[in-house]
Residue frames as a rotation matrix with the C-alpha (Angstrom) as fourth column:
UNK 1
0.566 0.824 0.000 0.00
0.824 -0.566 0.000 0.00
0.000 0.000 -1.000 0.00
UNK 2
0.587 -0.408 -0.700 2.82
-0.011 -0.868 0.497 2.81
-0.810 -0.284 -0.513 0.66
UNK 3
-0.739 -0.669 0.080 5.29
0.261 -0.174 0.949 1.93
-0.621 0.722 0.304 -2.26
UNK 4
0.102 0.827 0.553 1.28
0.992 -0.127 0.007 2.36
0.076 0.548 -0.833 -4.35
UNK 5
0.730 0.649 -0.214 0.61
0.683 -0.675 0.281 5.57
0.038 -0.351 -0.936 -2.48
UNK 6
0.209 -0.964 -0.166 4.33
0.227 -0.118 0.967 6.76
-0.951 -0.240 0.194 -2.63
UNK 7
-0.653 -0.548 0.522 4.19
0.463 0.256 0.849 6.37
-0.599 0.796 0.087 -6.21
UNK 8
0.073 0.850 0.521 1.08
0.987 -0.136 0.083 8.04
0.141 0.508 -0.849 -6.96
UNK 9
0.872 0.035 -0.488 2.14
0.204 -0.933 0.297 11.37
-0.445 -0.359 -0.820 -5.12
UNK 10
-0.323 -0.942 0.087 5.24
0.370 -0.041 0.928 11.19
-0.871 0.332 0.362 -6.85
UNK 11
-0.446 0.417 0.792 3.12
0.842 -0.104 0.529 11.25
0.303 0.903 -0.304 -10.46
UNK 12
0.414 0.905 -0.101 1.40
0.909 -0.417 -0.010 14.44
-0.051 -0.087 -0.995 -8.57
UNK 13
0.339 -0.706 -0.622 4.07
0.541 -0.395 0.742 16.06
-0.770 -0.588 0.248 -8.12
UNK 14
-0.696 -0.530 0.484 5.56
0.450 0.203 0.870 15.25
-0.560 0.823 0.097 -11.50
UNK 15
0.361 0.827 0.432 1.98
0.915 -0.403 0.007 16.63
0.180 0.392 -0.902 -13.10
UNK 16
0.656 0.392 -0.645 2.18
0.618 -0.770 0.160 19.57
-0.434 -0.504 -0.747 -11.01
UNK 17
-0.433 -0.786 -0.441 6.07
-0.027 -0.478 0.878 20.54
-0.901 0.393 0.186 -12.41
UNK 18
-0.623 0.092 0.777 5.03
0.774 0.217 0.595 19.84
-0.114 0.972 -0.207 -16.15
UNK 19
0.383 0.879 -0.285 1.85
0.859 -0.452 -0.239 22.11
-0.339 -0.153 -0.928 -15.01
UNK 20
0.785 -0.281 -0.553 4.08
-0.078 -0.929 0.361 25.30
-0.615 -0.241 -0.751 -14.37
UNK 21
-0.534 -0.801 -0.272 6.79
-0.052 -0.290 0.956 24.73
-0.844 0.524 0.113 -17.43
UNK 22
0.082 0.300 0.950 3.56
0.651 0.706 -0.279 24.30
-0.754 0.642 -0.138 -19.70
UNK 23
-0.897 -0.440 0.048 4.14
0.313 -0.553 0.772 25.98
-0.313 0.708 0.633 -23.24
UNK 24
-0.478 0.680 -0.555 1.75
-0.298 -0.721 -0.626 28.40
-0.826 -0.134 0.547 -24.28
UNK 25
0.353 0.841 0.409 -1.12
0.276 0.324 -0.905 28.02
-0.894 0.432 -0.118 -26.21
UNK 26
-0.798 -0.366 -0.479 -0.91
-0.279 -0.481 0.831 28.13
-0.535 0.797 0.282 -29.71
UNK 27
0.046 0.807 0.589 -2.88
0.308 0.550 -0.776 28.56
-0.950 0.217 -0.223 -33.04
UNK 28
-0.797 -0.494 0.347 -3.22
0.538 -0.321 0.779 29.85
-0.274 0.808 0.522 -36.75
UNK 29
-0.265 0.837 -0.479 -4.53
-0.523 -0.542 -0.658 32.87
-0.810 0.076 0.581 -37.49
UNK 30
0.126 0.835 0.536 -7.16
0.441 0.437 -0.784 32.42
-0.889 0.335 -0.313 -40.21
UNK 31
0.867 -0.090 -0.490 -6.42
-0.353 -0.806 -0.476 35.69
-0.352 0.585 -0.731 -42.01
UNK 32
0.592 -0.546 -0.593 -2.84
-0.778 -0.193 -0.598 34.74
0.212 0.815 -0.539 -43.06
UNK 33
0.923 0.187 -0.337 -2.42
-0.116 0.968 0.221 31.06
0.368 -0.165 0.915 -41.36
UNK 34
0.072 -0.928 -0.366 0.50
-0.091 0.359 -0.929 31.69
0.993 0.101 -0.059 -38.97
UNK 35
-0.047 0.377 -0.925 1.18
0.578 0.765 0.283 30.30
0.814 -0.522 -0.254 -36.07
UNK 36
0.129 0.032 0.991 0.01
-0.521 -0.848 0.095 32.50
0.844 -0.528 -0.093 -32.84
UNK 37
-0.348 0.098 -0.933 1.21
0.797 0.555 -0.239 31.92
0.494 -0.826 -0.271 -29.55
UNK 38
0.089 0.539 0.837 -0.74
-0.255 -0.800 0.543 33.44
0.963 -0.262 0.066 -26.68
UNK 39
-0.777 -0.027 -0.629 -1.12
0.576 0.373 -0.727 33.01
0.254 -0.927 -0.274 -23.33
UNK 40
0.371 0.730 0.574 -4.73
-0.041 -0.604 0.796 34.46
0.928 -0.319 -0.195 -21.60
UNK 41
-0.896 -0.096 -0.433 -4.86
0.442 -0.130 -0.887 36.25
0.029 -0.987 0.159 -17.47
UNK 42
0.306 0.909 0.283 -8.17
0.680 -0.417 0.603 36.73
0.666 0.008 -0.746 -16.66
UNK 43
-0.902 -0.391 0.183 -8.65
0.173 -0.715 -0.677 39.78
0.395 -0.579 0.713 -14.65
UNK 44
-0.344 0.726 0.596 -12.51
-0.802 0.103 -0.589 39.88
-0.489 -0.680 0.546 -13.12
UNK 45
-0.067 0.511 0.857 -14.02
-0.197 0.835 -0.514 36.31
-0.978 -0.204 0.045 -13.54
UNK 46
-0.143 -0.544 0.827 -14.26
0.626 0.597 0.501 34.24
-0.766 0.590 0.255 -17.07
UNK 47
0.528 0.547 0.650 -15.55
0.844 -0.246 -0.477 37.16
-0.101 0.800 -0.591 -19.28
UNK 48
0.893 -0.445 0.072 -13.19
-0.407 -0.863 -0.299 39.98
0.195 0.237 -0.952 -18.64
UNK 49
0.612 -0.778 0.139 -9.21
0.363 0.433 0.825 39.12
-0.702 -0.455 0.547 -19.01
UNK 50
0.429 -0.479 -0.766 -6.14
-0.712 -0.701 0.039 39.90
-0.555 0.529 -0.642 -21.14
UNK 51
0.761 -0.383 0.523 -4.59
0.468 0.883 -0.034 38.02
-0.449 0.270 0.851 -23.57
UNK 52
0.210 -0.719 -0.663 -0.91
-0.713 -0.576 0.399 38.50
-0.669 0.389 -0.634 -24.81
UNK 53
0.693 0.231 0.683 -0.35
0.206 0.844 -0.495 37.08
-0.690 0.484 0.538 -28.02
UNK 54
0.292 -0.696 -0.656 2.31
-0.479 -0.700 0.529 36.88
-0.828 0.159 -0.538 -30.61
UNK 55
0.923 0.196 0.330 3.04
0.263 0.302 -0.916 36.58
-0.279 0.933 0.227 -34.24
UNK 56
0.514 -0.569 0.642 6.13
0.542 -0.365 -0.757 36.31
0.665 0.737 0.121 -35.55
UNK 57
-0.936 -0.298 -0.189 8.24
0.351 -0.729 -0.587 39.68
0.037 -0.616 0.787 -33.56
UNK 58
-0.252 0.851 0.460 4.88
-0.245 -0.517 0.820 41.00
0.936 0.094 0.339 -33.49
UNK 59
-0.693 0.309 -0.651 3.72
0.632 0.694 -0.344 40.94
0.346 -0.650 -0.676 -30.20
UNK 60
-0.489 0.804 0.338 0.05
-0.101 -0.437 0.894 42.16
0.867 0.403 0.295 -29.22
UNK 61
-0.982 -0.062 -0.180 -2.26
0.160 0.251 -0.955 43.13
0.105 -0.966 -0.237 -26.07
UNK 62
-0.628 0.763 0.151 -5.72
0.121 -0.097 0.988 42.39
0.769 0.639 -0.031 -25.69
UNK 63
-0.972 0.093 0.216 -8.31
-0.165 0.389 -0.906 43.19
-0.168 -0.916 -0.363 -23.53
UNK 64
-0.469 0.788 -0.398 -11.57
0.317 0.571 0.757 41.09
0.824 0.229 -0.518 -23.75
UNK 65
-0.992 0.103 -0.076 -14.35
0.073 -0.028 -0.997 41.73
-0.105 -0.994 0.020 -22.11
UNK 66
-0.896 0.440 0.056 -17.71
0.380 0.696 0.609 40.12
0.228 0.567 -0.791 -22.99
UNK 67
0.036 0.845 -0.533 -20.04
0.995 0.020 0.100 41.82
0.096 -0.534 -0.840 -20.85
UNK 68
-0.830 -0.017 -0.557 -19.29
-0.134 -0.964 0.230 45.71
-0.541 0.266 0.798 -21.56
UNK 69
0.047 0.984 0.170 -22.66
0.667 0.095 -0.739 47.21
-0.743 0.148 -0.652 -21.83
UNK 70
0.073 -0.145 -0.987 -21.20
0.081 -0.985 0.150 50.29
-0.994 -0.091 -0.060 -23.74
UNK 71
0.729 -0.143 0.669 -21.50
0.673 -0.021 -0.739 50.84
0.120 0.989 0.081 -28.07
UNK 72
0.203 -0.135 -0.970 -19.45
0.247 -0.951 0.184 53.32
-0.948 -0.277 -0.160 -29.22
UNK 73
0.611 0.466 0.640 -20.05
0.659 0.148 -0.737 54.95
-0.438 0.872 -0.216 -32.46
UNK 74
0.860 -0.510 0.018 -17.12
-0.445 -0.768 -0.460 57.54
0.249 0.388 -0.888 -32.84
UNK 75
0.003 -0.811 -0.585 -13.13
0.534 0.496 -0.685 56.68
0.845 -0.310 0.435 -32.75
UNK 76
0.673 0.132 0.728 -11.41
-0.466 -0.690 0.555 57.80
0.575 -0.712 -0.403 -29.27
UNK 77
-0.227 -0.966 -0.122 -7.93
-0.490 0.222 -0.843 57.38
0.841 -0.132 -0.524 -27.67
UNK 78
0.901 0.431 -0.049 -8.58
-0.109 0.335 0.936 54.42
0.419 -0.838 0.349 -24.64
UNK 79
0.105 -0.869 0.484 -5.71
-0.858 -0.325 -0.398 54.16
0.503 -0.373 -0.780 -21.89
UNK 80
0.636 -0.026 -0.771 -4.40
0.441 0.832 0.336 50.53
0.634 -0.553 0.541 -20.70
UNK 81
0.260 -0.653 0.711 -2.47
-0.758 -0.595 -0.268 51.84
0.598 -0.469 -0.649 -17.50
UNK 82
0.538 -0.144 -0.831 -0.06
0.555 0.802 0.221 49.17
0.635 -0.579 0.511 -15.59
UNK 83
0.437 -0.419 0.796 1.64
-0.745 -0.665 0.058 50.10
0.505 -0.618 -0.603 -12.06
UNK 84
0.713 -0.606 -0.354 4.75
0.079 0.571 -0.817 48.59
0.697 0.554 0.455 -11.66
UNK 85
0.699 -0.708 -0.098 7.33
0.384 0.257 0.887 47.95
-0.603 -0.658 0.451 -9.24
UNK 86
-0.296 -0.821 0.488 9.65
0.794 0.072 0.603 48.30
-0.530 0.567 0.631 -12.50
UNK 87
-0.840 0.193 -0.507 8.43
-0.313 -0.936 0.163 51.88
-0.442 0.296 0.847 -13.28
UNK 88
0.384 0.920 0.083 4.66
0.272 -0.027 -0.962 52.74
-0.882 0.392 -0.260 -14.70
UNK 89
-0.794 -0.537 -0.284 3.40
-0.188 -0.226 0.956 52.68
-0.578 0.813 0.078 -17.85
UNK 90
-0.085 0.947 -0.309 0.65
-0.412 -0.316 -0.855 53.10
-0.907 0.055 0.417 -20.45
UNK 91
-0.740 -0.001 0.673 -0.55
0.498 0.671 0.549 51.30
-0.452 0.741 -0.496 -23.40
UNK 92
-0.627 0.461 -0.629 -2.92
-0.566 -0.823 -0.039 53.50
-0.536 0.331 0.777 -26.40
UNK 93
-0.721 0.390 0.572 -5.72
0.685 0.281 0.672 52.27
0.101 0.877 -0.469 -28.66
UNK 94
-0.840 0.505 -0.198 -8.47
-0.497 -0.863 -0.092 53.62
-0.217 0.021 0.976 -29.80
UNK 95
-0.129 0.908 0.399 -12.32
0.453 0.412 -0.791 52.40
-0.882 0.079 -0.464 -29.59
UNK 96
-0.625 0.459 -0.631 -14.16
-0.732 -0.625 0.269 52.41
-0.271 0.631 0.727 -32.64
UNK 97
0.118 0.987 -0.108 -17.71
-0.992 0.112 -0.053 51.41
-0.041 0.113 0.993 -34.13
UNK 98
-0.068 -0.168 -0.983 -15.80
-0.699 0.711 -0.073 48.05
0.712 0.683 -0.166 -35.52
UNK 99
-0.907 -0.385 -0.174 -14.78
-0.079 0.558 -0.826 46.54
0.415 -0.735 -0.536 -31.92
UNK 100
-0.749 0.659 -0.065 -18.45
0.495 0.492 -0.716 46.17
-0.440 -0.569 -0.695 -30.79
UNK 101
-0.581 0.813 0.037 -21.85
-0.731 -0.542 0.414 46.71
0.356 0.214 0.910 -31.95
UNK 102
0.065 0.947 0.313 -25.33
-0.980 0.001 0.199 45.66
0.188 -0.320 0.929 -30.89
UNK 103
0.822 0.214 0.527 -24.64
-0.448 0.816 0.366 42.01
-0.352 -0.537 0.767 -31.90
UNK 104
0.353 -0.397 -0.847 -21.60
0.251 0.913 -0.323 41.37
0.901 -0.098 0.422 -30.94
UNK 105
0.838 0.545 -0.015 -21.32
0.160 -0.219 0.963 40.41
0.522 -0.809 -0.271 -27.47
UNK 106
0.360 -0.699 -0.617 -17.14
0.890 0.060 0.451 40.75
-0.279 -0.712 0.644 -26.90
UNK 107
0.918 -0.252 0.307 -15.60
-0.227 -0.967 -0.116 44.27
0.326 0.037 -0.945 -26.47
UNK 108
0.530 -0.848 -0.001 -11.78
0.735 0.460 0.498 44.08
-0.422 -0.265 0.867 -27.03
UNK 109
0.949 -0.235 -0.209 -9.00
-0.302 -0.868 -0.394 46.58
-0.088 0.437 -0.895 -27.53
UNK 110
0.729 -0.644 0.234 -5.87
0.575 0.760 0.302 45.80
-0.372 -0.085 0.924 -28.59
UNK 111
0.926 -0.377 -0.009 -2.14
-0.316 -0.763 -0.564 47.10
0.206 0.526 -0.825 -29.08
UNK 112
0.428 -0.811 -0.399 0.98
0.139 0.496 -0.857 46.41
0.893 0.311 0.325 -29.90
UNK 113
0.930 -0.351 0.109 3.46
-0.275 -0.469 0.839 46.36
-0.244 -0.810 -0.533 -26.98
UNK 114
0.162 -0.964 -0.210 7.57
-0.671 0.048 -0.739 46.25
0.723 0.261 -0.640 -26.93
UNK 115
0.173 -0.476 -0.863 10.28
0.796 0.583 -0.162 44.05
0.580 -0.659 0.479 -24.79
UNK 116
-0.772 -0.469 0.429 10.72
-0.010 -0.665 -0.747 47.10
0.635 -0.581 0.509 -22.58
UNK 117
-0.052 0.995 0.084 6.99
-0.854 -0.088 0.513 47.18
0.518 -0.045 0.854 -22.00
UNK 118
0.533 0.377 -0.758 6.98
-0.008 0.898 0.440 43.49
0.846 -0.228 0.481 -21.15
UNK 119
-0.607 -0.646 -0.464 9.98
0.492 0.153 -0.857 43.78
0.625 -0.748 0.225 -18.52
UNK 120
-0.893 0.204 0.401 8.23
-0.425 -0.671 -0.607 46.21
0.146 -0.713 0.686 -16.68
UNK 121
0.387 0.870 -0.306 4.67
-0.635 0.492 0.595 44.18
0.669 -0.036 0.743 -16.80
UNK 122
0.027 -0.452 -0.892 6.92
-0.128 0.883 -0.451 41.78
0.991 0.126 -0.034 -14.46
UNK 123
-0.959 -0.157 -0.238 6.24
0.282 -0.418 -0.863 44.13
0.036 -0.895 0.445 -11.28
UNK 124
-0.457 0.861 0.224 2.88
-0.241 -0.362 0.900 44.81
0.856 0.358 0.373 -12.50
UNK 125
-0.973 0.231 0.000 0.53
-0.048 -0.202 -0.978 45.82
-0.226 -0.952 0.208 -8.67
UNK 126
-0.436 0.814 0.384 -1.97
0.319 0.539 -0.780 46.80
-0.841 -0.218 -0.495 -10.92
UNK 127
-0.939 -0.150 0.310 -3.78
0.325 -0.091 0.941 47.47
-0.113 0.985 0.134 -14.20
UNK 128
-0.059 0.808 -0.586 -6.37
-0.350 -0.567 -0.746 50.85
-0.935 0.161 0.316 -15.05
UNK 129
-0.337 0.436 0.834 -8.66
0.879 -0.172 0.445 50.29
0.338 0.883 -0.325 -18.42
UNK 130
-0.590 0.225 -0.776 -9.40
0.126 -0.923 -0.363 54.01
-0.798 -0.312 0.516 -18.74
UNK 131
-0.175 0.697 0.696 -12.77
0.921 -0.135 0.366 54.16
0.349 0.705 -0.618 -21.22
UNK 132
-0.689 0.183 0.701 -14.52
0.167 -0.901 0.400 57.64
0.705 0.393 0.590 -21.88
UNK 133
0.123 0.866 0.485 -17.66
-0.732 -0.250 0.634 57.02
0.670 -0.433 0.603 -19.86
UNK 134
0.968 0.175 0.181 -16.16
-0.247 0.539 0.805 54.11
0.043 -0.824 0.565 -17.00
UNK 135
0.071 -0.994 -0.079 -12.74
-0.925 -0.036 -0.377 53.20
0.372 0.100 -0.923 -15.43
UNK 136
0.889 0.376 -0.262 -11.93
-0.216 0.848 0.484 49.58
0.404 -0.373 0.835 -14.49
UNK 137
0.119 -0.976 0.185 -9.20
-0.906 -0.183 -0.383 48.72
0.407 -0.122 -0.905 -12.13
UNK 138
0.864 0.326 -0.383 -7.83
-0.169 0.906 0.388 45.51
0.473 -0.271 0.838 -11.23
UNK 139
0.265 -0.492 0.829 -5.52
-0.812 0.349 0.467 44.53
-0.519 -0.798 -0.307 -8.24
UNK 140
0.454 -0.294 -0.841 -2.60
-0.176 0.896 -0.408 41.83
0.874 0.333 0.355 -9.56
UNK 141
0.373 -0.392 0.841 -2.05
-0.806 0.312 0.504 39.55
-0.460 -0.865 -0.200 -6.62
UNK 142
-0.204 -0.509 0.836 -0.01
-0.235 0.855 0.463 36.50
-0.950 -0.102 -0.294 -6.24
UNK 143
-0.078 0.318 0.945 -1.78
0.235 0.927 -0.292 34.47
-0.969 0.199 -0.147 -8.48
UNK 144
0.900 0.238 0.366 -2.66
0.404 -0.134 -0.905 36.67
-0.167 0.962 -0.217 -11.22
UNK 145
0.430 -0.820 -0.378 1.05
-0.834 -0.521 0.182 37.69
-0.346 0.237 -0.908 -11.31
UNK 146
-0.210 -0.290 0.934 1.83
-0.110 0.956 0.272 34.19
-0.971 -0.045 -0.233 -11.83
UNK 147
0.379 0.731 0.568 -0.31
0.835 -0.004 -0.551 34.19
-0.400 0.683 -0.612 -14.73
UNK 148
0.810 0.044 -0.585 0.89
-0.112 -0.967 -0.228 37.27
-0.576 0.250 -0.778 -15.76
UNK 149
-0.068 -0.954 0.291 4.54
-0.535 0.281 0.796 35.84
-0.842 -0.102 -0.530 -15.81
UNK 150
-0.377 -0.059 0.925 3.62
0.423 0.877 0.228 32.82
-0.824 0.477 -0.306 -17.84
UNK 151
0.827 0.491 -0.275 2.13
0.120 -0.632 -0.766 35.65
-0.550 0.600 -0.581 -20.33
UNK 152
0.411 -0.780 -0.472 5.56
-0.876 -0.481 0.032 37.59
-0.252 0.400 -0.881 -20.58
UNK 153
-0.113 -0.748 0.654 7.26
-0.360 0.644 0.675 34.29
-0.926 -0.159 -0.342 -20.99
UNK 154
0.361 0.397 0.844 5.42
0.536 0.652 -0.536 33.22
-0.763 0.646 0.023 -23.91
UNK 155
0.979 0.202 -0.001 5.85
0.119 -0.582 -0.805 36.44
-0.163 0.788 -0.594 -25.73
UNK 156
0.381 -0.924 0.040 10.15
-0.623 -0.224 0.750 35.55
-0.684 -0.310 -0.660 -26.05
């Protein structure tokens, strides 16, 4: 019974390491059929989260968020703001009519970011979405720094 039970926690273990070196997700875009790697961090439960994703040296932030009640019908400069142990910093895009209407139900902005950008995401405390008409802020603890990490890691 112990050399059984000895040997099963051993395989948990062994799971658990494989868990935390696992390579990031990966797929092909449609539009021009190369391979993206990505990595998602949610940031309030399963509908609102970032996803860093990368093509090539291209490398791209998104934020997703399925349940934004807001249309907007004009362009307009949105702020991603991260606070950082490793100095602050800000990320631009701009909302327009394309990134949501009536029916469709995910609201996402996205923008390029650099390797300077990413080092500093590595201290990341927390992270403002500054919209026109609402501000969303989100505390990175432990866990979602963890997650965060395995983001920047992918995008190397």
């Amino acid at each position: 019974m112990k050399p059984a039970f000895l040997l099963s926690v051993v395989g948990l273990l062994m799971a658990d390491v494989s868990k935390s070196f696992a390579q990031c997700k990966e797929t092909t875009s449609p539009s021009n059929h190369k391979i993206v790697h990505y990595h998602i961090v949610q940031l309030s439960g399963p509908k609102e989260y970032l996803t860093l994703a990368k093509t090539g040296e291209e490398r791209i932030l998104n934020y997703h968020n399925d349940e934004f009640g807001q249309v907007y019908h004009v362009q307009m400069f949105t702020e991603i703001k991260f606070s950082s142990v490793k100095g602050n910093f800000s990320l631009y895009t701009t909302i327009s009519s394309t990134d949501r209407s009536n029916w469709q139900s995910e609201f996402v902005l996205s923008t390029p970011i650099e390797p300077k950008e990413l080092e500093k995401m590595k201290g990341t405390v927390q992270i403002e979405i500054l919209l026109p008409d609402d501000k969303r802020t989100f505390k990175v603890d432990a866990k979602k720094n963890q997650l965060l990490l395995k983001a920047i890691a992918c995008m190397y």
